[in-house]
MMTF fields as JSON, N, C-alpha, C and O atoms, coordinates in Angstrom:
{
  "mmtfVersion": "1.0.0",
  "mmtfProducer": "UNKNOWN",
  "numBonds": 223,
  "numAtoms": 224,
  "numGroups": 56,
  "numChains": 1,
  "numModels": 1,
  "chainsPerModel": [1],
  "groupsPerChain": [56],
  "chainIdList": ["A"],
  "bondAtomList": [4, 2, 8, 6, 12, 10, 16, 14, 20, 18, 24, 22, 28, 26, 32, 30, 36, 34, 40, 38, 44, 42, 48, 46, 52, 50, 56, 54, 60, 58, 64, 62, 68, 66, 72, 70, 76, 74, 80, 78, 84, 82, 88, 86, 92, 90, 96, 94, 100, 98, 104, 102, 108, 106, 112, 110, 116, 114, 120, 118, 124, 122, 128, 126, 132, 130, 136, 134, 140, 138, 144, 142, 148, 146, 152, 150, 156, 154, 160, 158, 164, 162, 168, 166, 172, 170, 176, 174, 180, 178, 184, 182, 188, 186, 192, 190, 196, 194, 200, 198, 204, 202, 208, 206, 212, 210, 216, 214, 220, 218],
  "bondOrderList": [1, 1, 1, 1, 1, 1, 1, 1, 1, 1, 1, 1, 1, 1, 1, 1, 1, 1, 1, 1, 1, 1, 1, 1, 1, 1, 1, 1, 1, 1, 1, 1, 1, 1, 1, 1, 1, 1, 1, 1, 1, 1, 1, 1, 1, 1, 1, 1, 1, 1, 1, 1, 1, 1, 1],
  "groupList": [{"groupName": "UNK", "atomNameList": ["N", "CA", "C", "O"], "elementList": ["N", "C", "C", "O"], "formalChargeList": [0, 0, 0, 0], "bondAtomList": [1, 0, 2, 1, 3, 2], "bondOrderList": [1, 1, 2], "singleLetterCode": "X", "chemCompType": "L-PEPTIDE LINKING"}],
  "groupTypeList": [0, 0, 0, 0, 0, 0, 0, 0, 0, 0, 0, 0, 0, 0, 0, 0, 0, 0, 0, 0, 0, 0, 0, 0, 0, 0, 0, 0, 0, 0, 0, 0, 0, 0, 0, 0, 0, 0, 0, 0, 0, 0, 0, 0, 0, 0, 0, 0, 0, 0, 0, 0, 0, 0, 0, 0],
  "groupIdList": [1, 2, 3, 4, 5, 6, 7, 8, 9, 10, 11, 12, 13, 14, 15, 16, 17, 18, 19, 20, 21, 22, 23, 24, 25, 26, 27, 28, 29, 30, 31, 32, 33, 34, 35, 36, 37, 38, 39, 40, 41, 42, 43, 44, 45, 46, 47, 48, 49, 50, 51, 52, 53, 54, 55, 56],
  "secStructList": [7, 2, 2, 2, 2, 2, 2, 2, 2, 2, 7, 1, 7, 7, 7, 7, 7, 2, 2, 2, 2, 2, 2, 2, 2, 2, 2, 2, 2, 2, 2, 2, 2, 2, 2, 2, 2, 2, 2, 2, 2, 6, 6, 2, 2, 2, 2, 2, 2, 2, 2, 2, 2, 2, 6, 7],
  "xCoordList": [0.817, 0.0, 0.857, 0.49, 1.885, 2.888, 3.479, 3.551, 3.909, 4.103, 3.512, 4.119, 2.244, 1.477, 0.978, 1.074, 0.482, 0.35, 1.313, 1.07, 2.731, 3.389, 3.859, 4.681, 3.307, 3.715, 2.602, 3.126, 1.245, 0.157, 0.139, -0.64, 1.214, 1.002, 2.446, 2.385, 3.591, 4.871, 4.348, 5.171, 3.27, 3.571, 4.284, 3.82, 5.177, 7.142, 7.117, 6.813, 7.423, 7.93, 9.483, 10.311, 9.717, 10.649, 11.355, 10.684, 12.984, 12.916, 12.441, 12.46, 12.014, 11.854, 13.371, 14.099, 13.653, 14.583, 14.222, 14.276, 13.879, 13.217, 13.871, 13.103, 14.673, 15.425, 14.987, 14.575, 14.979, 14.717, 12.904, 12.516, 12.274, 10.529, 10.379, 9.577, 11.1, 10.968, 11.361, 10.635, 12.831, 12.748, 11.996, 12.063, 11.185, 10.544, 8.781, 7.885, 8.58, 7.358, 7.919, 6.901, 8.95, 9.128, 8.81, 7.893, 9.813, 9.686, 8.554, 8.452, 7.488, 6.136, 5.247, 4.353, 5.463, 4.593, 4.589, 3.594, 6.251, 6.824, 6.298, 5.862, 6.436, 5.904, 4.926, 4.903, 3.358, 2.318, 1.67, 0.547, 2.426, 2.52, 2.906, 2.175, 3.436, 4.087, 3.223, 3.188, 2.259, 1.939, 0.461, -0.046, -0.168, -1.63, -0.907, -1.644, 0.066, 0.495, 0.5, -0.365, 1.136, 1.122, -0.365, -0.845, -1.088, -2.639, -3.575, -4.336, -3.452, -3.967, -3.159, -3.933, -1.859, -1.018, -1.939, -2.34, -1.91, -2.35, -3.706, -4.209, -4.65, -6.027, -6.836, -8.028, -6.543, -7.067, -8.149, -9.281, -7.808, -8.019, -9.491, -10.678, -9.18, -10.339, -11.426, -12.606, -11.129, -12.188, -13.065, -14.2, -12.523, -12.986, -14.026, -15.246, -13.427, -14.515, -15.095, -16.322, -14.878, -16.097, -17.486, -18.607, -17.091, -17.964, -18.583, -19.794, -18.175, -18.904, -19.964, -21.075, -19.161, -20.259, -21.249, -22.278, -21.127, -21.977, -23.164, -24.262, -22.712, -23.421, -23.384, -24.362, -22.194, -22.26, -21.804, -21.643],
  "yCoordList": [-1.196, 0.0, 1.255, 2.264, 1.197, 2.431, 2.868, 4.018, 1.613, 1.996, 1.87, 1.868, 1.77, 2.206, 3.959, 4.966, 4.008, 5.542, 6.866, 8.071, 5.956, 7.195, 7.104, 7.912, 6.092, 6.249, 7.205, 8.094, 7.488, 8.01, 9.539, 10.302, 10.008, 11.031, 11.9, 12.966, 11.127, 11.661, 11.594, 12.118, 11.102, 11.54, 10.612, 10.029, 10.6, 10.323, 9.068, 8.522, 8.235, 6.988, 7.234, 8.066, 6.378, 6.125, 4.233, 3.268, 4.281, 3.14, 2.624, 3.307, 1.256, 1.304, 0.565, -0.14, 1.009, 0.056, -0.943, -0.518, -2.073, -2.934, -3.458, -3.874, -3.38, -3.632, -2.503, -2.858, -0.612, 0.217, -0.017, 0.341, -0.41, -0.344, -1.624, -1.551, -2.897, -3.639, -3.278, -3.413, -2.689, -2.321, -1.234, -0.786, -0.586, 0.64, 0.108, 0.821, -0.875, -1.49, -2.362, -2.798, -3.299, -3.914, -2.96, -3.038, -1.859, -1.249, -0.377, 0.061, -0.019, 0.712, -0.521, -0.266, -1.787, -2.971, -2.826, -2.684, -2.841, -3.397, -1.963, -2.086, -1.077, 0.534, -0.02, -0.202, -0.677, -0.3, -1.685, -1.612, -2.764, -3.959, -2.982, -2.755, -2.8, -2.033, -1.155, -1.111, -0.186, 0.87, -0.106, 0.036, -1.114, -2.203, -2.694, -2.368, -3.231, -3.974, -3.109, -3.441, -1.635, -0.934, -0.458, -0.359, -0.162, 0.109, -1.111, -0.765, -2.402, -3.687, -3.306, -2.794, -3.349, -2.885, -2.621, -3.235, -1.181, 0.009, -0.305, 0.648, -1.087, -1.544, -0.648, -0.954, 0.431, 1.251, 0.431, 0.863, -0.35, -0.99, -2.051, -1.98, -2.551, -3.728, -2.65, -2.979, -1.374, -0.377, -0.145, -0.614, 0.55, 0.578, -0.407, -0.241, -1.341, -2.966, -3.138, -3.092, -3.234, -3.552, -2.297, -2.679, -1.079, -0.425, -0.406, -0.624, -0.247, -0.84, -1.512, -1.314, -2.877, -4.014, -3.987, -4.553, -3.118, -3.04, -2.01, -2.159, -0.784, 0.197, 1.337, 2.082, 1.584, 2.447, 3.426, 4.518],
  "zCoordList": [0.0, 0.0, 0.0, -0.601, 0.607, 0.813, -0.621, -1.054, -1.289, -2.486, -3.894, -4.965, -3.671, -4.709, -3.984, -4.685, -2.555, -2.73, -2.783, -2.84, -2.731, -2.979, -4.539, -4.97, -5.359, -6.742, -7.044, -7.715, -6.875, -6.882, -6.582, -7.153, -5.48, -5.017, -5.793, -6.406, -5.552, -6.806, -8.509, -9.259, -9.113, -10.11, -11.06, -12.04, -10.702, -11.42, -11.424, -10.363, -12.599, -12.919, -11.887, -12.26, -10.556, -10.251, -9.909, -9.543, -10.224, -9.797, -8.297, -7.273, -8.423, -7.079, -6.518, -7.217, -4.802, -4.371, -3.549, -2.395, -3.585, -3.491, -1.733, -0.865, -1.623, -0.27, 0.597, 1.702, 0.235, 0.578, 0.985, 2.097, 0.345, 0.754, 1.605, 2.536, 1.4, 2.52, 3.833, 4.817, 3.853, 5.406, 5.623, 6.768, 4.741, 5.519, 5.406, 5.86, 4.914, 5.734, 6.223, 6.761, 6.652, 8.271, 9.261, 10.078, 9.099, 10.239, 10.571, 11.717, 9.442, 9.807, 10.362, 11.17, 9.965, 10.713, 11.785, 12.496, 12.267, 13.583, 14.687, 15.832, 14.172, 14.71, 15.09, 16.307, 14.055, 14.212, 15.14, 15.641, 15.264, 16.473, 17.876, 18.84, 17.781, 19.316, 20.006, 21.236, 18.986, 19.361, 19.754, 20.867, 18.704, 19.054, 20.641, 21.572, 20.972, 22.098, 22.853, 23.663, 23.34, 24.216, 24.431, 25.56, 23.244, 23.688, 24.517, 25.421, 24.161, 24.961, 26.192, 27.001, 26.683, 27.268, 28.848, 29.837, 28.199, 29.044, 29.009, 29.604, 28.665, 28.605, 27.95, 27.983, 27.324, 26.144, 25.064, 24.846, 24.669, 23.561, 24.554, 24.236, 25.218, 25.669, 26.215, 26.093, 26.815, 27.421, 26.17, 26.081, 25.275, 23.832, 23.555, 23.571, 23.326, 22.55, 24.088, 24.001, 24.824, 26.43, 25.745, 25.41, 25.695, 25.963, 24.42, 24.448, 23.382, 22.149, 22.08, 21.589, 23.001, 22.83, 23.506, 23.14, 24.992, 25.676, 25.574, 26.11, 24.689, 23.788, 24.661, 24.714, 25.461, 26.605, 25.943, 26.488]
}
């Protein structure tokens, strides 16, 4: 997804570097695991879906 929307938003036929977009979605995954784990974590995340489900 990262790199189809930034081919979308540049315009520009560029090469891609294929080593360069893998580590930079490893590491936006690995960002976006950490930040889901610290929210369960801190119980953010289950308050959320408790009160959803409960329609509070």
């Amino acid at each position: 997804m990262q790199v189809g929307a930034m081919d979308v938003l540049q315009n520009q036929p560029e090469e891609r570097d294929r080593k360069k977009h893998l580590s930079n979605g490893f590491v936006s995954s690995t960002v976006y695991t950490l930040v889901i784990l610290a929210l369960i974590q801190f119980k953010i995340i289950d308050s959320l879906i408790i009160s959803t489900l409960t329609g509070s």
